[in-house]
Every structure is written in structure tokens, then in C-alpha cells.
Gaussian input, Z-matrix of N, CA and C with variables (Angstrom, degrees):
# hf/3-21g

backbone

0 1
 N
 C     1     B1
 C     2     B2     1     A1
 N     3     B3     2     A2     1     D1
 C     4     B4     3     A3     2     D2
 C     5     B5     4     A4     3     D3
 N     6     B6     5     A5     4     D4
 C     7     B7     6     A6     5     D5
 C     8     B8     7     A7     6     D6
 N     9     B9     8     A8     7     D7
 C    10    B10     9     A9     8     D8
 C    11    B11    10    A10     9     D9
 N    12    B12    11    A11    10    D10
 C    13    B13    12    A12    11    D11
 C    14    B14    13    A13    12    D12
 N    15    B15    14    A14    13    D13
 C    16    B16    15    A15    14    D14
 C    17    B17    16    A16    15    D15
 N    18    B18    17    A17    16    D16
 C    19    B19    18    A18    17    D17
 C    20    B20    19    A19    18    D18
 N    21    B21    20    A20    19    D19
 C    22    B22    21    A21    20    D20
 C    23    B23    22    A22    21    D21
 N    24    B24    23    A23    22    D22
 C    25    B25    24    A24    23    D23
 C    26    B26    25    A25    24    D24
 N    27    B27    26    A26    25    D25
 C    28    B28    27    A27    26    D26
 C    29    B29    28    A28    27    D27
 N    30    B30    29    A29    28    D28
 C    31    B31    30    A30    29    D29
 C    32    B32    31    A31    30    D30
 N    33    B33    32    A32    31    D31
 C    34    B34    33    A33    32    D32
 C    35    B35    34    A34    33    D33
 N    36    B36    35    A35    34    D34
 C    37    B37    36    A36    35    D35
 C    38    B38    37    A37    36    D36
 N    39    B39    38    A38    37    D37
 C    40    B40    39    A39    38    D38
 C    41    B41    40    A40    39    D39
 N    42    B42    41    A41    40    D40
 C    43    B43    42    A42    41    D41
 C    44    B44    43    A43    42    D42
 N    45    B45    44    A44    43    D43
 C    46    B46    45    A45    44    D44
 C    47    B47    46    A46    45    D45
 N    48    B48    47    A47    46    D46
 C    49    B49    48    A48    47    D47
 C    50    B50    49    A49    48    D48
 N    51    B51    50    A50    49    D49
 C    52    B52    51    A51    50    D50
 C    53    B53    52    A52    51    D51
 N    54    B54    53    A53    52    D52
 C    55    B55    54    A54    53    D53
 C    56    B56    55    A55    54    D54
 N    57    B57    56    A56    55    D55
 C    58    B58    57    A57    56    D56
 C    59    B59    58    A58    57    D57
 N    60    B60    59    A59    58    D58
 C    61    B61    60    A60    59    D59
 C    62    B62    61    A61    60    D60
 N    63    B63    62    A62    61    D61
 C    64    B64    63    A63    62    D62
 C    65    B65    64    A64    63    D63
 N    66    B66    65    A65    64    D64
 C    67    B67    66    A66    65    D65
 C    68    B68    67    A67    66    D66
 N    69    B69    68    A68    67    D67
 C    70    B70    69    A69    68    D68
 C    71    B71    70    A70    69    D69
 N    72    B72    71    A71    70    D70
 C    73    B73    72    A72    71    D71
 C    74    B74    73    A73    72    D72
 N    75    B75    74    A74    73    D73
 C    76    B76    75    A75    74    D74
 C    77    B77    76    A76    75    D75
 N    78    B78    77    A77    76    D76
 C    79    B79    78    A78    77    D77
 C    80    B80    79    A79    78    D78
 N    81    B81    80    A80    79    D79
 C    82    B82    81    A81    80    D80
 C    83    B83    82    A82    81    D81
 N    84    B84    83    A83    82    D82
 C    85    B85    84    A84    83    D83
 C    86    B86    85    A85    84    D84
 N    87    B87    86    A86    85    D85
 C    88    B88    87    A87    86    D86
 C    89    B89    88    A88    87    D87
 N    90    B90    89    A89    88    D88
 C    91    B91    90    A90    89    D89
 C    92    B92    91    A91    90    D90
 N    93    B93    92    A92    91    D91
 C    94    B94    93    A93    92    D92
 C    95    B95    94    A94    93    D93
 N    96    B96    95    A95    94    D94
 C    97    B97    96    A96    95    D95
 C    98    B98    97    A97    96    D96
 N    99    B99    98    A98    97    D97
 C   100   B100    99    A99    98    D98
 C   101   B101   100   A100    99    D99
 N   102   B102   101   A101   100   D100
 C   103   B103   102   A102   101   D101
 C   104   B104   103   A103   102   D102
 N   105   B105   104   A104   103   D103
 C   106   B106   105   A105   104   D104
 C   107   B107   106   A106   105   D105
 N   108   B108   107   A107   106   D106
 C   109   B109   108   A108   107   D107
 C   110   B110   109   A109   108   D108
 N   111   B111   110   A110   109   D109
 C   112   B112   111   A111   110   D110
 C   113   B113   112   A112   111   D111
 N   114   B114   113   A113   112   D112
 C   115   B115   114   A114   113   D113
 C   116   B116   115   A115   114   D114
 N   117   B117   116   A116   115   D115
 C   118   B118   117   A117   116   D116
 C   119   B119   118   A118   117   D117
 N   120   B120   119   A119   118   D118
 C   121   B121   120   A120   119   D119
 C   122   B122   121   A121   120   D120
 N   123   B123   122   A122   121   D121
 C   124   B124   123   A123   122   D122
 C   125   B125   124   A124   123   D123
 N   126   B126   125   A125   124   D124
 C   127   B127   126   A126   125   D125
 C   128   B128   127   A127   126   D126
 N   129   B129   128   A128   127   D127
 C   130   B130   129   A129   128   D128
 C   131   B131   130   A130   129   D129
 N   132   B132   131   A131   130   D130
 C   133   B133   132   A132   131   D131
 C   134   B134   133   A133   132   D132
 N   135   B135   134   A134   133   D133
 C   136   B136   135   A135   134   D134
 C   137   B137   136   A136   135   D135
 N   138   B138   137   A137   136   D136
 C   139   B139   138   A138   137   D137
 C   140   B140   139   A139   138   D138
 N   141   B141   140   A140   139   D139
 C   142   B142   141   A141   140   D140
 C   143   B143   142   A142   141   D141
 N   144   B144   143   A143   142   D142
 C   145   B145   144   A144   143   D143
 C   146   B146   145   A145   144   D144
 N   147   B147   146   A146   145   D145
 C   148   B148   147   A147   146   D146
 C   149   B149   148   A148   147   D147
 N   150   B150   149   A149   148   D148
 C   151   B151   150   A150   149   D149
 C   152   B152   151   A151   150   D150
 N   153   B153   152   A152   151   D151
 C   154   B154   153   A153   152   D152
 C   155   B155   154   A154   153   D153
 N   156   B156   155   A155   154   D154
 C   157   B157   156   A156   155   D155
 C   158   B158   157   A157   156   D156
 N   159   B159   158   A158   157   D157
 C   160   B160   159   A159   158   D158
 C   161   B161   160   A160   159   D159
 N   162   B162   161   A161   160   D160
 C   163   B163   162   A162   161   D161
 C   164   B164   163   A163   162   D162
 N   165   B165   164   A164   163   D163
 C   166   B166   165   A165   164   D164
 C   167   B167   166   A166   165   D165
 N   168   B168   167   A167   166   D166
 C   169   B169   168   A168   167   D167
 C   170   B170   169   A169   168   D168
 N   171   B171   170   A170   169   D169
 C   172   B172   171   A171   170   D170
 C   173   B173   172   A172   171   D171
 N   174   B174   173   A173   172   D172
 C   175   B175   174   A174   173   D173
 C   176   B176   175   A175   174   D174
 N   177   B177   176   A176   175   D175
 C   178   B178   177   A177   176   D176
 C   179   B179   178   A178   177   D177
 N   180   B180   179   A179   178   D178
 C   181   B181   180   A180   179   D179
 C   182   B182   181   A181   180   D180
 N   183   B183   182   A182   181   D181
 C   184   B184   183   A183   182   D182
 C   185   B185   184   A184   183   D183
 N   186   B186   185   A185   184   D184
 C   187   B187   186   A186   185   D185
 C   188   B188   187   A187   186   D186
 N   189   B189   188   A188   187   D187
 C   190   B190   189   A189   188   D188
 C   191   B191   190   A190   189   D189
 N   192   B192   191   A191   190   D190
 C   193   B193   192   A192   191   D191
 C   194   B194   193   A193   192   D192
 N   195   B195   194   A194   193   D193
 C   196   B196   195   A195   194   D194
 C   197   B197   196   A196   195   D195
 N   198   B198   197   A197   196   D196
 C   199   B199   198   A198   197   D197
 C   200   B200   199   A199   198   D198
 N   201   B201   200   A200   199   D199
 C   202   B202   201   A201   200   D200
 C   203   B203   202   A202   201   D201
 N   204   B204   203   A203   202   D202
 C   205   B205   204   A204   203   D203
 C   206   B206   205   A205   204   D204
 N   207   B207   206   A206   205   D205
 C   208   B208   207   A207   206   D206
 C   209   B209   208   A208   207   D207
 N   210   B210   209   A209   208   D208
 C   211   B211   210   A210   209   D209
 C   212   B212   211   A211   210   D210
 N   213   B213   212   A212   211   D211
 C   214   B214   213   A213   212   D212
 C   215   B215   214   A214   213   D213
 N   216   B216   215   A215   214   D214
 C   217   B217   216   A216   215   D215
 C   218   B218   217   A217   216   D216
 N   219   B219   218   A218   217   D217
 C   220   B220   219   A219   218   D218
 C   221   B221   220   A220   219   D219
 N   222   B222   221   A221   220   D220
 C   223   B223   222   A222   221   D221
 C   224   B224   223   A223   222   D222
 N   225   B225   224   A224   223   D223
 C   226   B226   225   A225   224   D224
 C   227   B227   226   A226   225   D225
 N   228   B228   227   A227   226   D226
 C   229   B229   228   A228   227   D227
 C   230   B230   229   A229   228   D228
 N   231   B231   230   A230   229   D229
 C   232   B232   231   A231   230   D230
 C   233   B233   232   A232   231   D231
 N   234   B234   233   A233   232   D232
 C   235   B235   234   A234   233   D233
 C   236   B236   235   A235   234   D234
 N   237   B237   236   A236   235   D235
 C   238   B238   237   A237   236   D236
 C   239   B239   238   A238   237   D237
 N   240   B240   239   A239   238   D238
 C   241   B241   240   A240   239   D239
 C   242   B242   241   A241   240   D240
 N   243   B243   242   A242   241   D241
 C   244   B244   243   A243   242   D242
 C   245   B245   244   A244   243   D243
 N   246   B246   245   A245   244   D244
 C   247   B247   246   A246   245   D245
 C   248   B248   247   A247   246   D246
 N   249   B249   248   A248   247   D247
 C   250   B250   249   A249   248   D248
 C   251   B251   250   A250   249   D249
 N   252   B252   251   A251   250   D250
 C   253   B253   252   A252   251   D251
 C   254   B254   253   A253   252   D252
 N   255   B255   254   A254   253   D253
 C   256   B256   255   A255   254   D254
 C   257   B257   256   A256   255   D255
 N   258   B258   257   A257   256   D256
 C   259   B259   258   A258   257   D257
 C   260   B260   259   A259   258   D258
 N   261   B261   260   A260   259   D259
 C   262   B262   261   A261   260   D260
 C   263   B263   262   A262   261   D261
 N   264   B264   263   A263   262   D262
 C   265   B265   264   A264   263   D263
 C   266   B266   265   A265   264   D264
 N   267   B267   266   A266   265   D265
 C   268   B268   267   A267   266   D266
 C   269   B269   268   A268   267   D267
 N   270   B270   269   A269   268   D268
 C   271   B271   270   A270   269   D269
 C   272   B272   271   A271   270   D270

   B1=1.4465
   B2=1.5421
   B3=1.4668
   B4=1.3923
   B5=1.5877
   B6=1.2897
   B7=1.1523
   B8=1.5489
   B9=1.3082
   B10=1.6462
   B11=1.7880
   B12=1.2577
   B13=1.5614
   B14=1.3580
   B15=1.8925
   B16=1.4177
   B17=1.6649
   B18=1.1989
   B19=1.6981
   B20=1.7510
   B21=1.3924
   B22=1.2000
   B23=1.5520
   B24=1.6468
   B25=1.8692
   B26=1.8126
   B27=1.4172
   B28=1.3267
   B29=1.4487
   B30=1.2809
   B31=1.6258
   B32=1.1618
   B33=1.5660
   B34=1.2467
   B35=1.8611
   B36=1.7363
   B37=1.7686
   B38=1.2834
   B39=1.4337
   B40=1.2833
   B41=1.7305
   B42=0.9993
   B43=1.3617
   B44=1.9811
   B45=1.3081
   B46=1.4895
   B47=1.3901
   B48=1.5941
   B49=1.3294
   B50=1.8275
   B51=1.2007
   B52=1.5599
   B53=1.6640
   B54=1.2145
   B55=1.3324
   B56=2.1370
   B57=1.0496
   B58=1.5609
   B59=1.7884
   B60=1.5319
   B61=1.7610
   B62=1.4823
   B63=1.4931
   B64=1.1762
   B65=1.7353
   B66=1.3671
   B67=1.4483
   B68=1.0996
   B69=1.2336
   B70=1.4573
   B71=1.3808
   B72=0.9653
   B73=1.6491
   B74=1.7469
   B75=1.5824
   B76=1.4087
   B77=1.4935
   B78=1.1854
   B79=1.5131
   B80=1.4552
   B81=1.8022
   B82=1.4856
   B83=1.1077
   B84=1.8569
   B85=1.1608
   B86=1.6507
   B87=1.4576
   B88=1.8192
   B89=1.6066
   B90=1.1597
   B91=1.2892
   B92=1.3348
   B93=1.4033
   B94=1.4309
   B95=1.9917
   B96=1.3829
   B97=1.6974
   B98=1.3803
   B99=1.3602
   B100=1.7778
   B101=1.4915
   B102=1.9363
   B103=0.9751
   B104=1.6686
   B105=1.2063
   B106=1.3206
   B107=1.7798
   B108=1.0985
   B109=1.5965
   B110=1.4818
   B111=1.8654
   B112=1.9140
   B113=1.3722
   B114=1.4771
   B115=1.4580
   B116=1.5418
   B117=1.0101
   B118=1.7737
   B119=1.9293
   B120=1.0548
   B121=1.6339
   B122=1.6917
   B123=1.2575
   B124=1.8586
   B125=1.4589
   B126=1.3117
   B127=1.4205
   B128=1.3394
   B129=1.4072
   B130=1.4263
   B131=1.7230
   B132=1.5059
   B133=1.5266
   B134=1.0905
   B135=1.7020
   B136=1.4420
   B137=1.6235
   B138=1.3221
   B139=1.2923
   B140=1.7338
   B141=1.6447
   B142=2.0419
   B143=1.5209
   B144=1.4252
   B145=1.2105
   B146=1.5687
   B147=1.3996
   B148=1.7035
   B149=1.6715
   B150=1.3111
   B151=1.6641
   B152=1.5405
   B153=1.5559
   B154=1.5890
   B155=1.5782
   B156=1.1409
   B157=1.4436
   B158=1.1246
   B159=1.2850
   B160=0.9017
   B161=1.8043
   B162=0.9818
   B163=1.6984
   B164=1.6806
   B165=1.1315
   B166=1.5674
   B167=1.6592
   B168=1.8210
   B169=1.8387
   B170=1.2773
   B171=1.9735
   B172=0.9393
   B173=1.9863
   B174=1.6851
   B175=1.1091
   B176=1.5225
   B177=1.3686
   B178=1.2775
   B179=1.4921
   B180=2.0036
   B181=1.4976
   B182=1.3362
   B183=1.1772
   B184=1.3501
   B185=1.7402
   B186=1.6785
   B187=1.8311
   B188=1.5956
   B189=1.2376
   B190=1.1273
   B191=1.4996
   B192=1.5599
   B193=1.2709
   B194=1.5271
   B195=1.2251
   B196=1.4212
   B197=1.5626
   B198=1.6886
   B199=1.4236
   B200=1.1179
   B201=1.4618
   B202=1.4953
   B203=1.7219
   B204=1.1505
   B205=1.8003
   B206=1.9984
   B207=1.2579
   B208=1.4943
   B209=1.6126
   B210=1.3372
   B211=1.4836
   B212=1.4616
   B213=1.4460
   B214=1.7638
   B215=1.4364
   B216=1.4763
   B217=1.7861
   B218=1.5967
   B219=1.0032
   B220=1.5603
   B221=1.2140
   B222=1.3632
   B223=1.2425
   B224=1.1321
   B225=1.2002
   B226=2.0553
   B227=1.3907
   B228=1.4468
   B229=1.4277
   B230=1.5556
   B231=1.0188
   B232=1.8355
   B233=1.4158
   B234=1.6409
   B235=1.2499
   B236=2.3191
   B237=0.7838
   B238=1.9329
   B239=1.6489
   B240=1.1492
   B241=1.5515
   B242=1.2071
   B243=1.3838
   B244=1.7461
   B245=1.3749
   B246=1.2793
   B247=1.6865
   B248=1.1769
   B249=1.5158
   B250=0.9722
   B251=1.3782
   B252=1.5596
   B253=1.6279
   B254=1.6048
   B255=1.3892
   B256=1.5125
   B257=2.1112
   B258=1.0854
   B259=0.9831
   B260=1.8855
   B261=1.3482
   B262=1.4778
   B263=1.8209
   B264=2.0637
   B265=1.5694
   B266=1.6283
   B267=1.5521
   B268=1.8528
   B269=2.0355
   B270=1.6814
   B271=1.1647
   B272=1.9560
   A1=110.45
   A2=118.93
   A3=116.99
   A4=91.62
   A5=143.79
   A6=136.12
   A7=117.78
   A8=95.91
   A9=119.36
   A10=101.80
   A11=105.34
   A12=120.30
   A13=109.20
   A14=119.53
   A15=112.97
   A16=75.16
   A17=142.07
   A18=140.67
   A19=93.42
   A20=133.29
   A21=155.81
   A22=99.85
   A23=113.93
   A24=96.39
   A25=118.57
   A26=108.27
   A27=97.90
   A28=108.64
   A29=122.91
   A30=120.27
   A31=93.38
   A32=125.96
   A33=145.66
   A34=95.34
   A35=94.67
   A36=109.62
   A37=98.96
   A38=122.27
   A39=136.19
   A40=95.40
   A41=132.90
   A42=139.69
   A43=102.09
   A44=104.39
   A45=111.15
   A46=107.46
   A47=106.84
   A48=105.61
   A49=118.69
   A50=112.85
   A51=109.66
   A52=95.28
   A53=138.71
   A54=160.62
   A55=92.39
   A56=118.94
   A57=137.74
   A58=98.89
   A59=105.09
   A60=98.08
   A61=92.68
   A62=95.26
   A63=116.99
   A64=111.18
   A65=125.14
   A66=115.18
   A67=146.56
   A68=114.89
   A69=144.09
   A70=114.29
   A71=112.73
   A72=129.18
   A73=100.70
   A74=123.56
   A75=96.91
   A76=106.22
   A77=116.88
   A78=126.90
   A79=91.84
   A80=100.77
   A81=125.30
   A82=113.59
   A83=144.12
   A84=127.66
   A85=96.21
   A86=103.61
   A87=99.83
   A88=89.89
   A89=107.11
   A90=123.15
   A91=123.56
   A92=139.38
   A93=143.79
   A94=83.27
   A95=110.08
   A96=109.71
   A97=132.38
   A98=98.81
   A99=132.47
   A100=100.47
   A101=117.41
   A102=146.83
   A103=82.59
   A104=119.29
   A105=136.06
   A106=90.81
   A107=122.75
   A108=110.63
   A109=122.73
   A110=95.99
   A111=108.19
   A112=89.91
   A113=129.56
   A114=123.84
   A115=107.50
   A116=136.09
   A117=130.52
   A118=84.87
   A119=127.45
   A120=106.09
   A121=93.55
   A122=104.66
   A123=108.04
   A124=88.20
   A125=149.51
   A126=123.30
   A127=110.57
   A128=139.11
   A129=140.29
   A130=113.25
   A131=105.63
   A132=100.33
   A133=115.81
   A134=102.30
   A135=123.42
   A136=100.32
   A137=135.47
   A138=125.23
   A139=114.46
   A140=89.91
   A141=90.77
   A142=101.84
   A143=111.27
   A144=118.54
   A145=127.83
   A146=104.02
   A147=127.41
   A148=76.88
   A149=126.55
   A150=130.68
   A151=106.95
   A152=110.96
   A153=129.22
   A154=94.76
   A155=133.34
   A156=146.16
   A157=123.03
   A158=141.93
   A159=129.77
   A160=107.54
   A161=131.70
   A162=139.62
   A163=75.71
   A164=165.29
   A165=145.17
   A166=130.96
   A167=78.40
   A168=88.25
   A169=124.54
   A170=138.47
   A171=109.47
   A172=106.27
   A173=99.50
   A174=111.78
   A175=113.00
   A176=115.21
   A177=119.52
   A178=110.56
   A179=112.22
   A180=122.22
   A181=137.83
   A182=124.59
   A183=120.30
   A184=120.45
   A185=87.97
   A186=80.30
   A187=100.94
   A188=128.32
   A189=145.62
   A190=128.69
   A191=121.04
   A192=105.68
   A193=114.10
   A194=105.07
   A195=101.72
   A196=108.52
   A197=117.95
   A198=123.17
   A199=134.16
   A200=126.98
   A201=110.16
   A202=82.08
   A203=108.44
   A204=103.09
   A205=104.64
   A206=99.99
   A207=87.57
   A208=119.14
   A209=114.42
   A210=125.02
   A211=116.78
   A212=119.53
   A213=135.22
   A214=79.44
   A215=112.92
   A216=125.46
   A217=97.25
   A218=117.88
   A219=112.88
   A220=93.15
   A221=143.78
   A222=140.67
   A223=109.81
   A224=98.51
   A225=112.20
   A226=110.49
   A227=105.64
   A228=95.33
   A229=117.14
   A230=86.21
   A231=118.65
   A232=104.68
   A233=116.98
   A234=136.36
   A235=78.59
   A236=91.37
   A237=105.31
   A238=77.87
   A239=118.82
   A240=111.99
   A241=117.55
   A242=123.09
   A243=144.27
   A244=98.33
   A245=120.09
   A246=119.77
   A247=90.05
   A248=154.29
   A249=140.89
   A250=107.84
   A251=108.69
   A252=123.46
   A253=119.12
   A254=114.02
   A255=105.49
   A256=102.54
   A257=119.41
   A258=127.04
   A259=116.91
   A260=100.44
   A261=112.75
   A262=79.69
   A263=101.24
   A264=89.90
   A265=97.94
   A266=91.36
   A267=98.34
   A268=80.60
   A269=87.76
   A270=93.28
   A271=108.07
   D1=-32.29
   D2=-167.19
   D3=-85.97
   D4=-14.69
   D5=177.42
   D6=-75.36
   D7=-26.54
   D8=-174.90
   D9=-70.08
   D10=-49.63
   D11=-177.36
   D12=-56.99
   D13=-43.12
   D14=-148.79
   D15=-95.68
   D16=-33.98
   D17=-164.88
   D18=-47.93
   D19=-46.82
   D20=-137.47
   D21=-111.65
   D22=1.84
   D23=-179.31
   D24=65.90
   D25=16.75
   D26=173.95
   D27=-93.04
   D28=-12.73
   D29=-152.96
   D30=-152.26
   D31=135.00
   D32=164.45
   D33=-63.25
   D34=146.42
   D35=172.39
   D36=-35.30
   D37=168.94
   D38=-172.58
   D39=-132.27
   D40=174.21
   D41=-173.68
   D42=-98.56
   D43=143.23
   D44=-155.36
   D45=-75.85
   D46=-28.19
   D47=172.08
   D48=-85.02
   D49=-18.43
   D50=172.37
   D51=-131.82
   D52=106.91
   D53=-173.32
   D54=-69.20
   D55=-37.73
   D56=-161.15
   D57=-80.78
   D58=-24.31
   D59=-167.70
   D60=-112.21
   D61=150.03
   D62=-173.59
   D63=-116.71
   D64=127.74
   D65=152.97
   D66=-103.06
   D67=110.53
   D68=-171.74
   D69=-49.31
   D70=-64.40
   D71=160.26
   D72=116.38
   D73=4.84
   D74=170.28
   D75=-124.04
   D76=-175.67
   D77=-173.02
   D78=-88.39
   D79=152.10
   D80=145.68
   D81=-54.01
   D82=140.55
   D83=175.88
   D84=-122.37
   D85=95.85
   D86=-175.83
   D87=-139.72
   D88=165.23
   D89=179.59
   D90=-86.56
   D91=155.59
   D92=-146.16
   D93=-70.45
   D94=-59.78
   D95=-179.23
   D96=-65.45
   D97=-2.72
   D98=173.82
   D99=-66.40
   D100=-60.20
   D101=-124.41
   D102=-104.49
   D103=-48.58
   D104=-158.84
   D105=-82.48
   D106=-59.36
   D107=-177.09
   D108=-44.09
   D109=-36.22
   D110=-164.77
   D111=-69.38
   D112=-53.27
   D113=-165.51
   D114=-61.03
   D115=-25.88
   D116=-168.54
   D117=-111.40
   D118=36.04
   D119=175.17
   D120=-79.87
   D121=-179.72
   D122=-178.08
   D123=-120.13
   D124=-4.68
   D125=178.55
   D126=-68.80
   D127=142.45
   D128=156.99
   D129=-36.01
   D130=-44.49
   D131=-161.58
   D132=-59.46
   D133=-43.61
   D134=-170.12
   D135=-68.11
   D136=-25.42
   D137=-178.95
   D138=-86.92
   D139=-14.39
   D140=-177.30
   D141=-95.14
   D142=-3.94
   D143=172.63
   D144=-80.52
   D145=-32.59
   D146=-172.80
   D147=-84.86
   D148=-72.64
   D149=-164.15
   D150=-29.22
   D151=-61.60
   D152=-168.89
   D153=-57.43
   D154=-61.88
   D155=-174.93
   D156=-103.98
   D157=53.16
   D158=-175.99
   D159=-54.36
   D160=-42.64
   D161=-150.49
   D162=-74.50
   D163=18.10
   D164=173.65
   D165=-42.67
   D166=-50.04
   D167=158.65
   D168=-58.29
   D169=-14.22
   D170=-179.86
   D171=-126.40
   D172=50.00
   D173=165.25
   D174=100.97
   D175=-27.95
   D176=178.99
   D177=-54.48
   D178=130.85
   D179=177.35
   D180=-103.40
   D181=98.99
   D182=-163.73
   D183=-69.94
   D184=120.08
   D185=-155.07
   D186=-81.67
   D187=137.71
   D188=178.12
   D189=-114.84
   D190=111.14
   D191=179.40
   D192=-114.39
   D193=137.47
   D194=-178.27
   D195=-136.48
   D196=146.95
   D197=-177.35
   D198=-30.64
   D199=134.00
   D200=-152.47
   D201=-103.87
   D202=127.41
   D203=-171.84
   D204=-147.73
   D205=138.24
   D206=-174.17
   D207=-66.41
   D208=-1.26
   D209=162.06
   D210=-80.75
   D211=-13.39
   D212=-172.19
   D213=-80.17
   D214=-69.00
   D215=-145.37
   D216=-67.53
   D217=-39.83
   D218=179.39
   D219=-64.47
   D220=-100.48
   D221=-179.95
   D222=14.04
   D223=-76.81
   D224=-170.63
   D225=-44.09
   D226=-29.36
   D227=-162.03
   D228=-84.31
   D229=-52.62
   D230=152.09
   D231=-4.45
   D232=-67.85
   D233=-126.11
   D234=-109.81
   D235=-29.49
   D236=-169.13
   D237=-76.67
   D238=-82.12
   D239=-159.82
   D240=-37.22
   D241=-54.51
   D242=167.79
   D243=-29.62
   D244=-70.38
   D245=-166.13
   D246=-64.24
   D247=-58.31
   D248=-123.08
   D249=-87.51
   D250=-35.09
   D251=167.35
   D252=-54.85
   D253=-24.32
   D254=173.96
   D255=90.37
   D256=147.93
   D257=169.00
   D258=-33.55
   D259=139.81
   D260=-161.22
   D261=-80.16
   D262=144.96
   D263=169.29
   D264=-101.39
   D265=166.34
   D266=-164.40
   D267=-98.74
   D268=165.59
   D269=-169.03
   D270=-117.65

């Protein structure tokens, strides 16, 4: 499928040895204890995520496709508005 995408101009080449990673070309900008928290997190994702990519810190993108579903897009949006609002103030 990701071959199908890049045939079509959706996706920059992928690297020959992982077809799935993408390079971005800029750095992560997180801190050595930034860097150090993501590696010891306990979620699975976050660890199949560091596994799949390890190179993340130096820009490389792990292309991900997931169902385009009107429960996805709500989600998304959901999750877009939240950031976009800025931290909730405490009262």
C-alpha cells in the first residue's frame, strides 16, 4: 500500500531498508530527560513506536495509516481543538 501511495506523489521515498520510515530531514528538539522519559515510558505503543523507529530523534517519520472513519475524524478533531485551546486554567 505504501508503494501504491509513493507511485501517486503522496509520500516522499522511504529508506530501502525500512520502506515504512520516512525522512523528514529535521531533528527532534527534546531534552536528554525528555529523551530519557520516552525510552522508560510503560505504554506498549510508545515502546513499538521507539522499536519501529528507533532514529525519531533525528527526524525520521513513521508513516502510519489508519481508518478513515467518521468516529477517526471526530476524534481528530476533538483532540485538534484541545491543543488548539491551550492548557485548561485550574480554578
Amino acid at each position: 500500500m505504501l508503494a501504491a501511495f509513493r507511485d501517486q506523489g503522496c509520500l516522499p521515498e522511504g529508506r530501502l531498508d525500512a520502506p515504512h520510515l520516512v525522512d523528514e530531514g529535521g531533528a527532534v528538539h527534546q531534552s536528554a530527560e525528555e529523551s530519557a522519559r520516552w525510552r522508560s515510558h510503560p505504554r506498549v505503543e510508545v515502546q513499538r513506536f521507539l522499536a519501529e523507529n528507533p532514529d525519531y530523534e533525528q527526524g525520521v517519520a513513521l508513516v502510519t495509516l489508519v481508518p478513515l472513519t467518521w468516529r477517526n475524524l471526530a476524534v481528530g478533531s476533538g483532540r485538534l481543538a484541545r491543543a488548539a485551546a491551550g492548557p485548561r486554567k485550574r480554578r
